[in-house]
Rosetta silent file (secondary structure, phi, psi, omega in degrees, C-alpha in Angstrom):
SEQUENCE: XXXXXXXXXXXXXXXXXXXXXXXXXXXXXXXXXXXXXXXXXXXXXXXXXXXXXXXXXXXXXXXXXXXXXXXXXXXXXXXXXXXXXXXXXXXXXXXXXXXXXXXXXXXXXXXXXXXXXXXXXXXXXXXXXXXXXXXXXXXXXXXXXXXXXXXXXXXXXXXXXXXXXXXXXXXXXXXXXXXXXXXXXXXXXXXXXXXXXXXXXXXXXXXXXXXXXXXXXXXXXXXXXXXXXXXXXXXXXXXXXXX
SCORE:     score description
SCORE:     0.000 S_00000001
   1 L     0.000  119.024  177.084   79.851  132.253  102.699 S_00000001
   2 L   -90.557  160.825 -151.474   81.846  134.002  100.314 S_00000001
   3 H   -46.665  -67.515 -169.539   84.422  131.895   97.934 S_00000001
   4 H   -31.239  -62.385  164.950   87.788  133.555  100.414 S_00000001
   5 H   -44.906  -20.217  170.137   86.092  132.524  103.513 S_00000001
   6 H   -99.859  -30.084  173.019   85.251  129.197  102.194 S_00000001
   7 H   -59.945  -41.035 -177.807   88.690  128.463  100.666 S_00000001
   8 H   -81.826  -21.373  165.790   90.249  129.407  104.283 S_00000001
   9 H   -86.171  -20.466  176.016   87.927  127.126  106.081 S_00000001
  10 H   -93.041   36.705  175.003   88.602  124.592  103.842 S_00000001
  11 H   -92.101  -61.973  169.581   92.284  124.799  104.114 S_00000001
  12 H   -32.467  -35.603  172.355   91.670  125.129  107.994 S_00000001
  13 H   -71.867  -56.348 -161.745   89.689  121.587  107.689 S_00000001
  14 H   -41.760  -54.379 -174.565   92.244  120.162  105.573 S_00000001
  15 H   -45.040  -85.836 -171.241   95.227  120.899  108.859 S_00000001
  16 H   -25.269  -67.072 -164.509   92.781  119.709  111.394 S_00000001
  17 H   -82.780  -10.690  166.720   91.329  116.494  109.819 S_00000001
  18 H   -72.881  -18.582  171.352   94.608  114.937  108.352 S_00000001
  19 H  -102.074    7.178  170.699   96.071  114.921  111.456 S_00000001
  20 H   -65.638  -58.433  170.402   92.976  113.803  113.247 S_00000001
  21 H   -10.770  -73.646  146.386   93.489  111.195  110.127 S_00000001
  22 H   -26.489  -32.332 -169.796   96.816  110.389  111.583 S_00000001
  23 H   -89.104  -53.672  173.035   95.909  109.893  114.958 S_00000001
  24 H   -50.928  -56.034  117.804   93.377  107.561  113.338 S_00000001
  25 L  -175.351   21.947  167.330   96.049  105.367  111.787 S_00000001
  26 L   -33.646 -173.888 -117.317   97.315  106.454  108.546 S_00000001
  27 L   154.367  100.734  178.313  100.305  105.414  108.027 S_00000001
  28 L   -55.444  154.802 -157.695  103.352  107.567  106.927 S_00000001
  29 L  -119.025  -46.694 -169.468  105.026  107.184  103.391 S_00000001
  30 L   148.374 -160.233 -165.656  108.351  108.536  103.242 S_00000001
  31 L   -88.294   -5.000 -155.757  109.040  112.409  103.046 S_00000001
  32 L  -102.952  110.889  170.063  106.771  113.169   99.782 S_00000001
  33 L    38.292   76.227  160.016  102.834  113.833  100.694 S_00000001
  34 L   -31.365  -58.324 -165.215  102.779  111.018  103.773 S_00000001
  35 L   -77.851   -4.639 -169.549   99.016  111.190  103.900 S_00000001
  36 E   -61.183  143.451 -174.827   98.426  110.930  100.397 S_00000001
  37 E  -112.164  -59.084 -129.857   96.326  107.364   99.037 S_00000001
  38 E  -165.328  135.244  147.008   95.687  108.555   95.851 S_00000001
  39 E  -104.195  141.643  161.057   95.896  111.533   93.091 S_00000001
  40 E  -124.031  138.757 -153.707   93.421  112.233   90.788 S_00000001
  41 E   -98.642   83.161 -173.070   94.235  112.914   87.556 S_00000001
  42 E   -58.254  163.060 -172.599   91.195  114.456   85.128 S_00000001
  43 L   173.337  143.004 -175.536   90.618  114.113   81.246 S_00000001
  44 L   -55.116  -51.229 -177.852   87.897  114.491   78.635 S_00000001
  45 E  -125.062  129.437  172.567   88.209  110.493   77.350 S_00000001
  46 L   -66.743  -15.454  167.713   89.712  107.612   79.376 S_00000001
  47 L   -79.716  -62.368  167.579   91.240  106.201   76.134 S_00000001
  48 H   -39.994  -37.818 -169.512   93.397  109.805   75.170 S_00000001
  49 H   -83.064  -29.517  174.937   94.378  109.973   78.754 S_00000001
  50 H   -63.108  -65.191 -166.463   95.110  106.107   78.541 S_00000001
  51 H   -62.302  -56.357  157.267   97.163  106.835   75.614 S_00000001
  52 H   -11.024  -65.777 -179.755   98.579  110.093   77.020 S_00000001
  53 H   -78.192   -8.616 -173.808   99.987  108.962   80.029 S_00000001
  54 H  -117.197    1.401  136.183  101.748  106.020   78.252 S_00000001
  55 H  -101.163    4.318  164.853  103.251  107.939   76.047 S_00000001
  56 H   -75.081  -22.457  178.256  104.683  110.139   78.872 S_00000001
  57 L  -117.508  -20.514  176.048  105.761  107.616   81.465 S_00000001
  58 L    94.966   -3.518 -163.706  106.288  104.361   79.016 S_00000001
  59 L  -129.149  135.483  166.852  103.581  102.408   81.325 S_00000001
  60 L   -89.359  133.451 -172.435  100.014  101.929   80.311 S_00000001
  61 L   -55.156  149.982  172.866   97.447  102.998   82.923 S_00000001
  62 E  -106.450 -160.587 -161.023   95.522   99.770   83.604 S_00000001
  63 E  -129.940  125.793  171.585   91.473  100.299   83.150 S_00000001
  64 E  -103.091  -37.964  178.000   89.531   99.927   86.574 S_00000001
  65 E   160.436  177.991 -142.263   86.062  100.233   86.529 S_00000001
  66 L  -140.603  136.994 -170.564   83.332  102.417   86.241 S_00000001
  67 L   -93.194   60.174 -163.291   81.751  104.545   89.321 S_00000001
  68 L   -26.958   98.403 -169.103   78.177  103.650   89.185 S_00000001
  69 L    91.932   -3.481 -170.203   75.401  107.033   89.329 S_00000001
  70 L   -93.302  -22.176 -177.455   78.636  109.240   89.872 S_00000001
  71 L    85.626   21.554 -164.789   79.207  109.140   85.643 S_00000001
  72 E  -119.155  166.180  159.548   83.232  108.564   85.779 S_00000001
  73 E  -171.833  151.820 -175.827   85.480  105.901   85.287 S_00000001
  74 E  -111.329  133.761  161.453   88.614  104.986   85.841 S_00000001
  75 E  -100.742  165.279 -171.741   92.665  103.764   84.912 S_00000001
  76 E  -115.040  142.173  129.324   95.480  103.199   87.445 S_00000001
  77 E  -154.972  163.116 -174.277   98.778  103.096   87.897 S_00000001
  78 E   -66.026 -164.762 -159.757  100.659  102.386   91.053 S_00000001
  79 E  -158.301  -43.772  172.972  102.848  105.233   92.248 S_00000001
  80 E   122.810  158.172  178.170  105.190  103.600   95.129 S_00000001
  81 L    47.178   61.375 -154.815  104.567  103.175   98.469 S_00000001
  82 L    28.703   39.131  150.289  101.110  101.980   98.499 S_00000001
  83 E  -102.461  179.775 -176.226   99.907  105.307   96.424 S_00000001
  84 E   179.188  160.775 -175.425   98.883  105.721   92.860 S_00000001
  85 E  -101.838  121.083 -165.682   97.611  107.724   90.247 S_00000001
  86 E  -102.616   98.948  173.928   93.513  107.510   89.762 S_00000001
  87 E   -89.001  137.406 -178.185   92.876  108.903   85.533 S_00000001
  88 E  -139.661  131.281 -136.055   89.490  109.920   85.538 S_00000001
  89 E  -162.058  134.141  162.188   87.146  110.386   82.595 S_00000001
  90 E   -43.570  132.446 -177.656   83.483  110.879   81.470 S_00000001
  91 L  -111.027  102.886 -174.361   81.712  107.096   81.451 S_00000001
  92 L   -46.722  -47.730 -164.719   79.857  107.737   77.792 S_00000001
  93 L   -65.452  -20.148  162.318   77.560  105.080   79.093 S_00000001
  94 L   -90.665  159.455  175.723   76.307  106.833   82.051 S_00000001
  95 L   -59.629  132.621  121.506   73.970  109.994   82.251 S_00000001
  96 L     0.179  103.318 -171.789   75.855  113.185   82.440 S_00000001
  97 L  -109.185  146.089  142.421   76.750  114.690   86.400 S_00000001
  98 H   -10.227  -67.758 -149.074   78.201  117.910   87.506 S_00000001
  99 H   -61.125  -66.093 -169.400   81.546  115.705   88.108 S_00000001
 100 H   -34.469  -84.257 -173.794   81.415  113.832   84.063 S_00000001
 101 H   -12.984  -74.751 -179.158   80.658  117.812   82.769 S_00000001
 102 H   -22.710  -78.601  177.675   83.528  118.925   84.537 S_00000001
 103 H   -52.725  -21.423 -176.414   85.941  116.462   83.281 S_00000001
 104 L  -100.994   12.111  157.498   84.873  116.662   80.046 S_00000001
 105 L   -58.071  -15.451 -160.310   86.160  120.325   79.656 S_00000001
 106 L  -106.809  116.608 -179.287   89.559  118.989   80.322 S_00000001
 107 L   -78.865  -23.194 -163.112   91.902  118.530   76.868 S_00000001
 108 L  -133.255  167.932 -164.532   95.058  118.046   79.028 S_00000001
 109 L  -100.470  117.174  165.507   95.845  115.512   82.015 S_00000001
 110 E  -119.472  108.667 -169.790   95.122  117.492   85.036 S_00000001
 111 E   -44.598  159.967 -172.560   95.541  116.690   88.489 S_00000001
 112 E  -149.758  -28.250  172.470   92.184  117.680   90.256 S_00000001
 113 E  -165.946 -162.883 -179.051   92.040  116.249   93.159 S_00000001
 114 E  -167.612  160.909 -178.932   93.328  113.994   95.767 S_00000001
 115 E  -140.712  136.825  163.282   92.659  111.621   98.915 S_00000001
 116 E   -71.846  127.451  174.062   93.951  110.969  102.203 S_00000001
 117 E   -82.057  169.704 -175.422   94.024  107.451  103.533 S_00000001
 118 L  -140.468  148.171 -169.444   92.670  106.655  106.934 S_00000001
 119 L  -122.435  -16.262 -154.083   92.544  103.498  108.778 S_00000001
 120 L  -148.831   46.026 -165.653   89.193  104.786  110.628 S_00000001
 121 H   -54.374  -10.883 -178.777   86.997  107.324  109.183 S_00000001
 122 H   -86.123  -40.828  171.820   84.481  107.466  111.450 S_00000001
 123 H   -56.530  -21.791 -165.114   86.864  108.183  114.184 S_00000001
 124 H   -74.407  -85.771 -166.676   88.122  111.106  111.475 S_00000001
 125 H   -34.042  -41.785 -169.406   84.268  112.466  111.863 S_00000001
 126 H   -62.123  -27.119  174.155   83.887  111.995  115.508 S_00000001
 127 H   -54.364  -63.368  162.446   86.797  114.159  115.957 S_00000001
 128 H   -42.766  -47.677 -178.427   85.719  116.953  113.821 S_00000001
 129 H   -68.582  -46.546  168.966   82.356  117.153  115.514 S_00000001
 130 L   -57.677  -13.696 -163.430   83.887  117.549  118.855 S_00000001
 131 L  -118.565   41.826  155.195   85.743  120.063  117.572 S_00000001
 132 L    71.866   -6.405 -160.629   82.218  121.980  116.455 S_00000001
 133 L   -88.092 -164.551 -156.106   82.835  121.305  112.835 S_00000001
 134 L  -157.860   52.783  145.518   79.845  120.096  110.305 S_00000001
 135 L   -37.506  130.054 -159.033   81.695  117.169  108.300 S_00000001
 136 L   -72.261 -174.397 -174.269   79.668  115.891  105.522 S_00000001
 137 L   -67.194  155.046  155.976   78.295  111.609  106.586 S_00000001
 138 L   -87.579  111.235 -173.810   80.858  108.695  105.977 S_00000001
 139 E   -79.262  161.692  164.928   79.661  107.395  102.968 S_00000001
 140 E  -100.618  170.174 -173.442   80.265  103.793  101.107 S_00000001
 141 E  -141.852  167.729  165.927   81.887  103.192   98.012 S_00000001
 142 E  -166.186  163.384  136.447   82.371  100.519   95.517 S_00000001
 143 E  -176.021  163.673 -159.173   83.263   99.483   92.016 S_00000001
 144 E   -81.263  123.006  144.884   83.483   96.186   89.844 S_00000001
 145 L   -62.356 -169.079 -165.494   87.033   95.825   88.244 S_00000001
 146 L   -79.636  -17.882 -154.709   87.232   94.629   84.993 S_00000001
 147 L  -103.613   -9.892 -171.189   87.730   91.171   86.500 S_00000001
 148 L    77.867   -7.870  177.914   84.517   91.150   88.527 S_00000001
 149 L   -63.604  146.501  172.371   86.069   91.672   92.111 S_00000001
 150 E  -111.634  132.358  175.119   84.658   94.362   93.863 S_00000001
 151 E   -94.773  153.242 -167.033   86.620   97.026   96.042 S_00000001
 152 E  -141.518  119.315 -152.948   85.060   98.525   98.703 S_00000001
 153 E  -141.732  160.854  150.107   85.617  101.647  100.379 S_00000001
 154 E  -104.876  161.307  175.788   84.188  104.517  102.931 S_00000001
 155 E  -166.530  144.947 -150.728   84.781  107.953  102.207 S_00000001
 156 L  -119.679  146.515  171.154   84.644  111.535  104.509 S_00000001
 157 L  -143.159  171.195 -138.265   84.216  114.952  103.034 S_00000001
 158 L   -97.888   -4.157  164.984   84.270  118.237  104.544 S_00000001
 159 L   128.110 -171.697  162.977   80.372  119.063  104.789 S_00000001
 160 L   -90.284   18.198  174.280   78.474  121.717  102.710 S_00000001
 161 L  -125.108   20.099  167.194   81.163  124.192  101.981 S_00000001
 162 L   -68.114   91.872  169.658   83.307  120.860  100.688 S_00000001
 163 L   -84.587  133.414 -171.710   84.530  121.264   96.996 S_00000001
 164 L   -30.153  -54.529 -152.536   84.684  117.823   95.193 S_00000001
 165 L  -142.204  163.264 -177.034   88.084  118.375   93.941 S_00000001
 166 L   138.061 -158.217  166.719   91.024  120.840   94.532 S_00000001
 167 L   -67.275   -5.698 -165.189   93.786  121.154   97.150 S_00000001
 168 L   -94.721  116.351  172.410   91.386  120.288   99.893 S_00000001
 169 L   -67.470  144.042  131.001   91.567  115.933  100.117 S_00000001
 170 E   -68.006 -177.553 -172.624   88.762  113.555  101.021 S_00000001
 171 E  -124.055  146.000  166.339   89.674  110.766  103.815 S_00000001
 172 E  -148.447  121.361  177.710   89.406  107.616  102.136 S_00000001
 173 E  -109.754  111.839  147.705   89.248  104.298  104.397 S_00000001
 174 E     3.741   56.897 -160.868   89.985  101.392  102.753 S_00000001
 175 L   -48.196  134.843 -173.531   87.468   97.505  103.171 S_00000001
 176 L   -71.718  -65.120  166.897   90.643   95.130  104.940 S_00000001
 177 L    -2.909  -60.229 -154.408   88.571   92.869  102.294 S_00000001
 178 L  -102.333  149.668 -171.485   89.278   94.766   99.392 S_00000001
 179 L   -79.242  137.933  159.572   93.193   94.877   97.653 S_00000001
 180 L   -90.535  159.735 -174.258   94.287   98.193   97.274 S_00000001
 181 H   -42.313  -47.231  173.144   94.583   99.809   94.039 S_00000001
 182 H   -67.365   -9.739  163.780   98.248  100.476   94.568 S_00000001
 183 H   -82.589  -30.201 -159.963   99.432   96.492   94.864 S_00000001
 184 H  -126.154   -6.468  172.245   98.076   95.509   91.552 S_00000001
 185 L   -72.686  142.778 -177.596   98.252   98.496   89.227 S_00000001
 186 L   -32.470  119.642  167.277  101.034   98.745   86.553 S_00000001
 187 L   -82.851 -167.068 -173.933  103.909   99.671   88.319 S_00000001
 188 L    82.522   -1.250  164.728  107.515  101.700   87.626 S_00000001
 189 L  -104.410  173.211 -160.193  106.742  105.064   88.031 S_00000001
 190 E  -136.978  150.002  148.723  107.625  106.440   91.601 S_00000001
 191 E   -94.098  134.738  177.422  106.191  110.059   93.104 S_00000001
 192 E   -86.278  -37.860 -177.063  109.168  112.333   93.134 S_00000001
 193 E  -155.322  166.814  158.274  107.315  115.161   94.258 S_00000001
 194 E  -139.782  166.543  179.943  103.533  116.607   95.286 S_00000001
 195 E   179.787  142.324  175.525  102.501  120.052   95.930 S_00000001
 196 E   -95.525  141.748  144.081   99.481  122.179   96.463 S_00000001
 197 E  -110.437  138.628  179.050   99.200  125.738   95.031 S_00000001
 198 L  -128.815  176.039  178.448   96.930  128.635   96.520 S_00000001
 199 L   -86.715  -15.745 -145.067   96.615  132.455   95.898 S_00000001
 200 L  -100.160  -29.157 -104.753   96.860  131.784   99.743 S_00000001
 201 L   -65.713  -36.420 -168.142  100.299  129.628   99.578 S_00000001
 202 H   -64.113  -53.542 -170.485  101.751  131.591  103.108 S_00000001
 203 H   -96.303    9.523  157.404   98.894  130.687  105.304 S_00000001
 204 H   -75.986   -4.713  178.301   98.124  127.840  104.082 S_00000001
 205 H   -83.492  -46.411 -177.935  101.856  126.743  104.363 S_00000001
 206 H   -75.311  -15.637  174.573  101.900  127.783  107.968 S_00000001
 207 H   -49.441  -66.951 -171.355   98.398  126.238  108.750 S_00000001
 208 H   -28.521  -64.099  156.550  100.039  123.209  107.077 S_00000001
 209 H   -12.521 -105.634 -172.652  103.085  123.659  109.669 S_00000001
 210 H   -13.152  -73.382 -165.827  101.345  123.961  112.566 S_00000001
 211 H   -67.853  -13.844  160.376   99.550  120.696  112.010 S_00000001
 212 H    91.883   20.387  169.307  102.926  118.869  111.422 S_00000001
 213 L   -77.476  148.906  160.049  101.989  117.941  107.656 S_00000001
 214 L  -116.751   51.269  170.389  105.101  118.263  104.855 S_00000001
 215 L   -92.622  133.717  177.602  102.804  118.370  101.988 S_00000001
 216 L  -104.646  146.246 -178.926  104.505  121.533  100.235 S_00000001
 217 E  -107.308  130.471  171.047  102.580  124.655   99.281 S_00000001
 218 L  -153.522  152.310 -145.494  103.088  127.020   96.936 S_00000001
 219 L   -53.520  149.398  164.519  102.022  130.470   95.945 S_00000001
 220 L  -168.157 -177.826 -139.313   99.949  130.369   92.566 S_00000001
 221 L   -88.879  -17.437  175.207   97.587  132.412   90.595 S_00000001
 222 L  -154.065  174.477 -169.604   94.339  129.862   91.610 S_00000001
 223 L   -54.562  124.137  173.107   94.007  126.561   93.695 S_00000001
 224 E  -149.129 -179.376  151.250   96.026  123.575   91.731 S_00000001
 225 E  -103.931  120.380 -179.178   97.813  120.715   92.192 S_00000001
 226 E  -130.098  156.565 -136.936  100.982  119.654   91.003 S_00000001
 227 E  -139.557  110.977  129.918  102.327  116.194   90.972 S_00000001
 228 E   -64.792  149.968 -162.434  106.332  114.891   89.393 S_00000001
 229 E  -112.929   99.757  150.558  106.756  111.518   88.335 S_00000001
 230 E   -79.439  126.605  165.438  109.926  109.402   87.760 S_00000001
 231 L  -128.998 -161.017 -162.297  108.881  106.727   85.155 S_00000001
 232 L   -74.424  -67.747 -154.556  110.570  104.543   82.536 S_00000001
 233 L   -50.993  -39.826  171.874  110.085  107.169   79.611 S_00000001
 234 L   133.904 -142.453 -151.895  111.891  109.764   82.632 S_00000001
 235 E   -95.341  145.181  178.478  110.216  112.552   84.497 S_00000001
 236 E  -120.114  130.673 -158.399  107.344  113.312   84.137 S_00000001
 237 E  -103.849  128.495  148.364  105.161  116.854   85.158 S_00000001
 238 E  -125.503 -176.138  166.664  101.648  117.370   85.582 S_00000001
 239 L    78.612  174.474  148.012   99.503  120.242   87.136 S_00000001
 240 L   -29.872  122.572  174.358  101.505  123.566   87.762 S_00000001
 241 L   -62.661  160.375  155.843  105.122  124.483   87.782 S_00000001
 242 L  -141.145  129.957 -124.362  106.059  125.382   91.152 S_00000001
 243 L   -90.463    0.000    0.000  108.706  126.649   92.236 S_00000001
């Protein structure tokens, strides 16, 4: 499959399974990226990115926990409306993945990726299958806070033509067991705005349409994400202007 053909099916997944998502019980937000759970924000070291974001927003990220064989770790902060912002950073202490490499190219705090909640993920997959598609398994998750509680999580990806990170979301379903990230992380900053950019931005805006999503798209020179903030220090930009 070449890269055009894979980026258009996975824009084409993206339509389909968030509102299968939806159906599934996800829970609307307000008008700014409904389905959104989470952004993730990349960076070479979790302390510069610690320090980074707090001197850009006034609030220190709080440190969450470490993703055990993936070679990450993470800080929070809420976001409003049960979302938040996931900083993610090479775990020195773990072996070196694909993901850690990645991240540790990155000098500046760059959104990278992002996840759709779900109340039902399996139901997400079952959907998808019926509909001929080749979703990757629903996998578990975990990781120890700092505090020893463990969160718990499942989480759906798009298959083998699924890139980790990019405009194209995972499904992420929640354990009713575990608190989400977004009640206990440092609060005061709000999202003001999200947006995807593609090379693509028209049909992926009308795919987007179609499927009754208001996540806004907009034309740029390669796949990005871009994310506004209001926080204490005042607003704050990451990712791509747009217009």
């Amino acid at each position: 499959m070449t890269p055009s053909i894979a980026r258009a099916t996975r824009a084409a997944l993206l339509l389909l399974g968030t509102t299968l998502a939806a159906r599934a019980g996800a829970q609307p937000l307000g008008t700014v990226a409904p389905d959104l759970d989470h952004v993730i924000v990349g960076i070479d070291s979790l302390e510069r990115g610690i320090a980074l974001l707090r001197a850009a927003t006034g609030i220190a990220p709080a440190v969450g926990g470490v993703h055990p064989g993936r070679g990450t770790r993470n800080a929070l902060l809420s976001l409003g409306g049960g979302r938040y912002l996931e900083l993610m950073a090479p775990d020195p202490r773990q072996p070196l993945t694909p993901r850690s490499a990645a991240l540790a190219g990155l000098r500046e705090l760059t959104p990278i990726g992002w996840a759709a909640r779900t109340r039902n993920a399996d139901s997400v997959r079952a959907a998808l299958v019926a509909r001929a598609l080749a979703p990757g398994p629903v996998l578990p998750g975990e990781r120890a806070r700092p505090d020893g509680v463990t969160l718990r999580w499942r989480t759906l990806d798009w298959g083998t033509d699924s890139a980790e990170f990019g405009p194209t979301p995972f499904f992420i379903e929640w354990d009713p067991a575990s608190r989400h990230p977004a009640a206990d992380a440092p609060a005061g900053c709000m999202l003001a705005d999200f947006a995807l950019a593609s090379p693509s931005a028209d049909s992926v805006r009308a795919l987007l349409g179609r499927a009754g999503l208001r996540e806004r798209v907009a034309a740029g020179a390669r796949d990005g994400i871009a994310v506004t903030l209001d926080c204490p220090a005042g607003r704050v930009r990451l990712g791509p202007r747009v217009p």
